[in-house]
C-alpha positions in Angstrom: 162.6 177.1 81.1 162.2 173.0 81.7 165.9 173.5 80.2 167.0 176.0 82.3 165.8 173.6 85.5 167.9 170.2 83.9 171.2 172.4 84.1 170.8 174.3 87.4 169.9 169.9 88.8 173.5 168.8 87.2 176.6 169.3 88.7 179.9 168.7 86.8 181.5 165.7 88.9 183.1 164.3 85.7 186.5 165.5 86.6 186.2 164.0 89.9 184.9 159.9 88.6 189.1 158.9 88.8 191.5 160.8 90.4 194.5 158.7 89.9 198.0 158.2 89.0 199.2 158.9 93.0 200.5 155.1 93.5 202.7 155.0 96.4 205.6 152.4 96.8 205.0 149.7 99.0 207.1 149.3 102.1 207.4 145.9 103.8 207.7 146.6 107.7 206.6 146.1 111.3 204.7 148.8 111.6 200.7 147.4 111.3 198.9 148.8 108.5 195.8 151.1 108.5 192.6 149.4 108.7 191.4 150.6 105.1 194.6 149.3 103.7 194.1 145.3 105.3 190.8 145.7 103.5 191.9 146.5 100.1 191.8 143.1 98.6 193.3 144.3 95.0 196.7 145.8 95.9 195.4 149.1 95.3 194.2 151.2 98.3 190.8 152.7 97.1 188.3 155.5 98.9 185.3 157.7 97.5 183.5 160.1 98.0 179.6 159.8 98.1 178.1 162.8 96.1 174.5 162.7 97.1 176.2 163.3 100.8 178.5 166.2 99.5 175.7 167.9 97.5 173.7 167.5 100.6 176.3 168.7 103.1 179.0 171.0 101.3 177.9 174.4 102.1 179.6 176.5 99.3 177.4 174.2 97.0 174.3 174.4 98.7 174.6 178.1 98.8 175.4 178.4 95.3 172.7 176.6 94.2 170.0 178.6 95.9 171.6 181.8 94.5 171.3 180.4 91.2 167.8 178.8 91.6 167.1 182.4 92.8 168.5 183.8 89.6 166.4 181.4 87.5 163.1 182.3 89.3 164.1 186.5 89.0 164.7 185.7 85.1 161.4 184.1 84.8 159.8 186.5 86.4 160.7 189.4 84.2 160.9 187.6 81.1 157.1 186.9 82.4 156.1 190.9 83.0 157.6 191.5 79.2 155.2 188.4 77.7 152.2 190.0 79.6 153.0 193.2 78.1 153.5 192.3 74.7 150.1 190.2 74.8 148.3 192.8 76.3 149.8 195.6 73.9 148.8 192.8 70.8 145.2 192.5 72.4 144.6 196.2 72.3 145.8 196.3 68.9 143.4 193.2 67.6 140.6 194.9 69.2 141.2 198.6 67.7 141.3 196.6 64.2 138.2 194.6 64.8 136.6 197.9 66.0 137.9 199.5 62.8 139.7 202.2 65.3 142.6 202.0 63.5 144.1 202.9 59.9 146.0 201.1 57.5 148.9 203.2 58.3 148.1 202.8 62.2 147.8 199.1 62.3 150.9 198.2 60.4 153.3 200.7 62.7 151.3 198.4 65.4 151.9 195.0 64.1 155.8 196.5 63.4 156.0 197.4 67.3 155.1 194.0 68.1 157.5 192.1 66.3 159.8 194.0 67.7 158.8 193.5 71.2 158.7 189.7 70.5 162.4 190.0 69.0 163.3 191.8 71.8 162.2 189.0 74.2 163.7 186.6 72.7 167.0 188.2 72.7 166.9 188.9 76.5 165.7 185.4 77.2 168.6 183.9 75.1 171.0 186.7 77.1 169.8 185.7 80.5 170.0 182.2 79.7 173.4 181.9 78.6 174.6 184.3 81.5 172.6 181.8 83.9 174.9 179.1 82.3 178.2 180.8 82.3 177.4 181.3 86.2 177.1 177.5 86.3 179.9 176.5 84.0 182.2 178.9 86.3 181.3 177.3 89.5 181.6 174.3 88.6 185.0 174.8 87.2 185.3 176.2 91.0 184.7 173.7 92.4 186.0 170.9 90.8 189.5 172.7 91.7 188.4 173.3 95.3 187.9 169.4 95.6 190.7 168.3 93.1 192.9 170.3 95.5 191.7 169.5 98.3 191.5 165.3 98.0 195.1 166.4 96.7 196.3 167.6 99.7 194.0 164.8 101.8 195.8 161.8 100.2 199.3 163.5 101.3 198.2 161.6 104.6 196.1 159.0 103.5 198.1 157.8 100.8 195.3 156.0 98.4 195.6 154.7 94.6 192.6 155.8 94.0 189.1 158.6 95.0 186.1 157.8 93.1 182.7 159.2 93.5 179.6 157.5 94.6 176.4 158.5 93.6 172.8 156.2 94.3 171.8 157.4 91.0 174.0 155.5 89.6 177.7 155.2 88.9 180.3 153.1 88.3 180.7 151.5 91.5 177.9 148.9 92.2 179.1 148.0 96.1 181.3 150.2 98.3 182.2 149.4 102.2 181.3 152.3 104.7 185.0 151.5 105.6 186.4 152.9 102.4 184.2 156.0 102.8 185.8 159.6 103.3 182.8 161.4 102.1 182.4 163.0 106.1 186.7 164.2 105.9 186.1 165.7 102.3 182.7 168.0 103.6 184.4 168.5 106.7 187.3 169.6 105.2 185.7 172.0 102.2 183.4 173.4 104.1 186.4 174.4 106.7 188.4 176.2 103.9 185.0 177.9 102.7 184.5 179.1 106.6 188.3 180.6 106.4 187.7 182.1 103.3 184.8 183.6 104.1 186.3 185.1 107.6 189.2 186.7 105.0 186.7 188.7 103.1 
């Protein structure tokens, strides 16, 4: 179960640490340059996106989460009823033997049905467990092409070199300017689409 708690807590942002290869040609004119763009000291025009902040504020992601934390809990719960049954049903049986209440015969078909009970378990906890992780995988996937395409479709007006992701837990950038922060426009934003598709359905 400790397991099953470490991959419901991680969320697959690897897809989202550079999204690159969108450099825009410079164009020497009158017009004044955006704010963020004076700032950018490099040559390259550079955002991100804090994740802490989105995990916190994006509410497809918050929702999924308690769905799946409520999965998780349902799982545990049965796969705790069959336990309790199967060490009940083994207790019986030790006590008939000790009481010499049971046969040969009797005792043997008993210790069969337990093993079978415990094999039985264990294949429904390995079934649950994978179909809680498929879940995951496949939101995930979800919505790493919900925020791919929609920083995508952002940057058509924003026109940065790069989006990386922020986290306080530690990532690759070690200082970022609240200036060159767009986590606000990227919750915003998802959690507008999720509001539209949910007034299709």
């Amino acid at each position: 179960m400790k397991n099953l708690t470490a991959i419901l807590s991680i969320l697959s942002f690897i897809g989202v640490l550079a999204i690159g290869g969108m450099m825009m040609s410079q164009k020497n004119d009158d017009a004044p340059k955006p704010k963020k763009e004076e700032e950018a000291k490099s040559g390259s025009l550079l955002a991100y996106v804090n994740i802490d902040s989105l995990e916190a504020n994006y509410v497809l992601l918050k929702s999924n989460r308690e769905k799946l934390q409520k999965r998780q809990e349902q799982m545990e719960n049965e796969l705790q009823r069959s336990y309790g049954q199967m060490q009940s049903d083994a207790n019986e049986v030790q006590k008939k033997a000790q009481a010499n209440a049971l046969t040969q015969t009797e005792y043997e078909a008993a210790q069969k049905r337990l093993m079978q009970m415990q094999q039985t378990l264990e294949s429904r906890k390995q079934s649950l467990t994978e179909q809680l992780m498929k879940e995951q995988e496949e939101f995930n996937l979800d919505l790493k092409r919900r925020l791919d395409a929609f920083l995508a479709e952002y940057n058509k007006s924003h026109n940065y070199d790069y989006i990386m992701s922020y986290s306080s837990a530690g990532s690759a950038i070690l200082f970022a300017k609240d200036a060159h922060d767009i986590t606000t426009d990227v919750v915003e934003g998802l959690n507008a689409l999720a509001k539209t598709e949910d007034s299709k359905k």
